[in-house]
N, C-alpha and C positions, 0 to 999 in steps of 0.2 A: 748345824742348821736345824733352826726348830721344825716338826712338824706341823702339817699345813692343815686345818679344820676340812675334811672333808662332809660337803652333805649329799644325799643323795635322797629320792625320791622313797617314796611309803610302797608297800608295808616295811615296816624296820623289826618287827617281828614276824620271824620264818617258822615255818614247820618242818620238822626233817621231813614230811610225805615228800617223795618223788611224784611223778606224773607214771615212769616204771611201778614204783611200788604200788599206786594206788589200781593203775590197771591190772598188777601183778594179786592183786587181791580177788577184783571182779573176776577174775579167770579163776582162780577159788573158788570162788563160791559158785560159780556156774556148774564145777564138777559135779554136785547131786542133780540136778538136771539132765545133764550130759549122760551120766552114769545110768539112767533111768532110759534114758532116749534109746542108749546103747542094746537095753535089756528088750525092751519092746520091737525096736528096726531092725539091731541088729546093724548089720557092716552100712546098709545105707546110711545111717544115722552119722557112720564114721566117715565115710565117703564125701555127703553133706559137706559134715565142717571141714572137712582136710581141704578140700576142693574153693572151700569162701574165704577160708582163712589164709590160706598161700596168693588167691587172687587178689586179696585186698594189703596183704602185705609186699608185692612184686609190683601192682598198681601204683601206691602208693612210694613206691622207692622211683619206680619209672618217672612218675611226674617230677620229683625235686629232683632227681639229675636232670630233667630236660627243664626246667622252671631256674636251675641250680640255687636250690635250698637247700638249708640244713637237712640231712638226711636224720629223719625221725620214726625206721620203724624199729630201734631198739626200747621208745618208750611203749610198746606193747598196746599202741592204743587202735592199729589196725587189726590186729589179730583180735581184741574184743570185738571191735567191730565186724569182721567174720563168723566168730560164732551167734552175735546175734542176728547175724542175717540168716546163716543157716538155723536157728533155731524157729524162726518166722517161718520157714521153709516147710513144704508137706516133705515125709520119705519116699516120694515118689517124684520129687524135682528132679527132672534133666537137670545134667553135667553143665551146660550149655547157659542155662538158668540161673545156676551156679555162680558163672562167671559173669556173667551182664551184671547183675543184680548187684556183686560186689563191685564190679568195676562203675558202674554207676554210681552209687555212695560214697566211692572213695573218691574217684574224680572229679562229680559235678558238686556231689554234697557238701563233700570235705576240703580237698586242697585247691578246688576254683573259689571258693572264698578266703582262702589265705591259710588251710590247713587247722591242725588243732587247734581250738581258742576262736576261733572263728568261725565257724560252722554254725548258723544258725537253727539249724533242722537237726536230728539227732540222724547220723546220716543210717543206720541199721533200720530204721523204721520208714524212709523213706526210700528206703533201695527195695522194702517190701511193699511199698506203693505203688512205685514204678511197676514190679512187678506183676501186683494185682492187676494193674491198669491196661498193661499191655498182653496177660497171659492168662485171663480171667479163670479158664476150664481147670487150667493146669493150676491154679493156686487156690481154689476152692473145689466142693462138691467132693466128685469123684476120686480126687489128689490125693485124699485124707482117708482111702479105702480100699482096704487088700483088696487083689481082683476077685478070689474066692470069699468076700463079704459076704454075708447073706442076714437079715436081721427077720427078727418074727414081728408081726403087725394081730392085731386084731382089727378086723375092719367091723363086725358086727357080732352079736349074738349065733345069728342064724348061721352066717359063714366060719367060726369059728375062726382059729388062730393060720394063718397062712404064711409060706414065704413071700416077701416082697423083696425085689430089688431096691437098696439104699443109695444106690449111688450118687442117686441127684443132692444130694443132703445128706454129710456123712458126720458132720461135726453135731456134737449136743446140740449149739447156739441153732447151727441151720435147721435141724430137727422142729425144735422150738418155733422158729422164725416163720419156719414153711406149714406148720399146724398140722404137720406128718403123723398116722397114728405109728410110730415108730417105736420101738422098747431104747429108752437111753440107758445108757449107763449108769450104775447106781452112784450116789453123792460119794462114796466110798471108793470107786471105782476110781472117781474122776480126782478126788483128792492125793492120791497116792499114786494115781498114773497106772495102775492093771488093772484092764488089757492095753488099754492106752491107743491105740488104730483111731484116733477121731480129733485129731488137730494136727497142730504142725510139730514135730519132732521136739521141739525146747519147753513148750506152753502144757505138756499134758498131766504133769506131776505138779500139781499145788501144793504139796509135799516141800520135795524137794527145791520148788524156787521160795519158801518158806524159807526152810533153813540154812538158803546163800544170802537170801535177806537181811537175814537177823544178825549174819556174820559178817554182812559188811556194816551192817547197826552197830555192833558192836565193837569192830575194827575204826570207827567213826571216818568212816570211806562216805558212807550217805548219812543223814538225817533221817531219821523216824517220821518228818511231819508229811511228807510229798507218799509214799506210800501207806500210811494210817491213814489220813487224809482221804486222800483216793479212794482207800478199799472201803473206808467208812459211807462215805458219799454215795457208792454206787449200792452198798449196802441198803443203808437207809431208802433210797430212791423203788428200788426193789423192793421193800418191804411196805412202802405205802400201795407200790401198785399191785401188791398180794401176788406175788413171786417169790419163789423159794429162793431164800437169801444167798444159801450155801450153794446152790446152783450156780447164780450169779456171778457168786467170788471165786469159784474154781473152772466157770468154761470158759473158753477162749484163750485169749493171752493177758489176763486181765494179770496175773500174777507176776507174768513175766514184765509185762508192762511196765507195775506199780514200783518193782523193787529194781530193772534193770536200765529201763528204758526212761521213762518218768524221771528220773534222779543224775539224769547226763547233768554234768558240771557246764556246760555250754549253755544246751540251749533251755535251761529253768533257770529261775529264779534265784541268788544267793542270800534273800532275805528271807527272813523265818514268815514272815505277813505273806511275802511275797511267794513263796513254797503253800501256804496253805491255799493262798487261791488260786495259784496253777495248778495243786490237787484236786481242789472241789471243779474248777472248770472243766477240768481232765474227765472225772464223774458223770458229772452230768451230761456232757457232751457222749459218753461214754453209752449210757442207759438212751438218750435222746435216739441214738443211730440204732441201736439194739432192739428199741421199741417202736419206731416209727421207721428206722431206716428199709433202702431196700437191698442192704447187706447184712447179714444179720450181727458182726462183732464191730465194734467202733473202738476198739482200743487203741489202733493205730490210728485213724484222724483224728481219733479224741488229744492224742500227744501229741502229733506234728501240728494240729491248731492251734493248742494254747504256745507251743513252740515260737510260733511268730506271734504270738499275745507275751513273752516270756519278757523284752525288753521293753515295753511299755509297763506292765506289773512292776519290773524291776524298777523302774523309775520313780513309780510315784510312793512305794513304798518303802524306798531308801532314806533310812534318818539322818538330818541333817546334823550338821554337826558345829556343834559351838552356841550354835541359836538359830530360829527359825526366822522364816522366810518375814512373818509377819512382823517380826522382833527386828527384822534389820530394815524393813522397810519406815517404821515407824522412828529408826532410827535416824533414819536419810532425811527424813522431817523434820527433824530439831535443830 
């Protein structure tokens, strides 16, 4: 019996990447983050992720036995998602916080829309929304500052240098934001993450989320254009409004952002056109909240917006293929 011409739908060229391998990467390169998180917190730091990462992998198995789907957490894409929720996290998150916040992302974010591949929101960045939203004290301000904090202020000539209580405003950004005469951390400080006590346990080494960056660049896990892009954007934006550039690019979570969150396979763009304006949108939106808002970091709305701007981008910057729209219309004429 001859063989029978099989066709089957596109792509007809594969990549060996797995969905395992490529998550099994981002977990790499998170380790100099992590490693850094560990040296500053200490066991909280461990505690953190151990505590997001189990909840959102036990979550996630929970629902596709009760949905009965494929069960998918040996492709390691819940356990990224743990650690960047606990990376979003201050080291002074309840346990309790812990868990919502992952169970949230994985539930409502991730497998109520039909699980990997479907997800419209990048669900780590929106389980830290959630959180924001519902635990304001607890996830800003004071979160971000050992109890025994104490920072020096200069308030005048006359009164000379005093202690002040920081609590209300512990992060560089908040510093900033609130027009604090507060001592920050030096450009040095914040790049490398020592002392590190002034954001959320993943965000505080621009360092170290550098060089997980550059390894998943290089591993061609992400593209270079959604992180150069972005850090360019808010760069530039920064430097018209006569801000310290390097300030800019190492507070917050702008780093962790650009290289971890920014660059989800789901909810950006697969178009090279299409990546550069969900970067710049990401930017600007970014500086817009930073400088006008009444939070002081936008890196998180700046991604879950352009998130749902991510398939209309995708749309209209998708090349057609064979011929264009104009070319077949003009066809249909003749």
């Amino acid at each position: 019996m001859e063989p029978k011409l099989v066709l089957s739908s596109s792509p007809h060229i594969r990549s060996g990447l797995t969905t395992q391998r490529i998550m099994l990467d981002v977990l790499i390169a998170l380790i100099p983050a992590f490693g850094v998180s560990i040296y500053v917190f200490g066991w909280s730091a461990i505690l953190i992720t151990v505590i997001c990462i189990a909840t959102c992998v036990l979550t996630e198995y929970v629902i596709e036995v009760i949905l009965k789907r494929k069960i998918t957490i040996s492709d390691l894409s819940a356990c990224v998602t743990g650690v960047l929720i606990a990376f979003n996290l201050p080291y002074s998150a309840p346990w309790w916080m812990c868990i919502i916040g992952s169970v949230f992302a994985i539930a409502i974010v991730k497998q109520l829309f039909g699980g990997l591949g479907h997800n419209f929101l990048n669900p780590a960045l929106a389980g830290r929304a959630f959180l924001l939203a519902s635990w304001p004290t607890r996830m800003t301000g004071s979160a971000f500052v050992p109890p025994d904090a104490v920072f020096n202020t200069t308030v005048d000539v006359a009164s000379a240098a005093t202690p002040v209580d920081a609590t209300a405003m512990a992060t560089p950004l908040g510093i900033v934001h609130g027009n604090l005469n507060i001592a920050l951390p030096s450009l040095w400080e914040m790049f490398v993450g020592f002392p590190g006590k002034y954001g959320a346990i993943g965000e505080i080494s621009a360092l170290a989320l550098i060089i997980g960056g550059l390894y998943l660049i290089i591993r061609g896990v992400i593209s270079w254009r959604i992180p150069v892009c972005y850090l360019a954007t808010v760069a530039i934006i920064a430097f018209f409004y006569g801000d310290n550039v390097i300030f800019q690019l190492c507070a917050g979570g702008l780093m962790l952002g650009a290289f971890f969150m920014a660059t989800d396979y789901v909810s950006s763009p697969s178009t090279p056109l299409g990546q550069v304006i969900f970067a710049v949108g990401c930017g600007v939106i970014t500086m817009i909240i930073r400088k006008y808002g009444g939070y002081p970091e936008g890196v998180s709305y700046s991604i879950l917006l352009m998130n749902c701007c991510a398939p209309l981008i995708q749309k209209y910057t998708k090349n057609l293929k064979y011929s264009s729209r104009e070319k077949k219309g003009k066809e249909a004429l003749q």
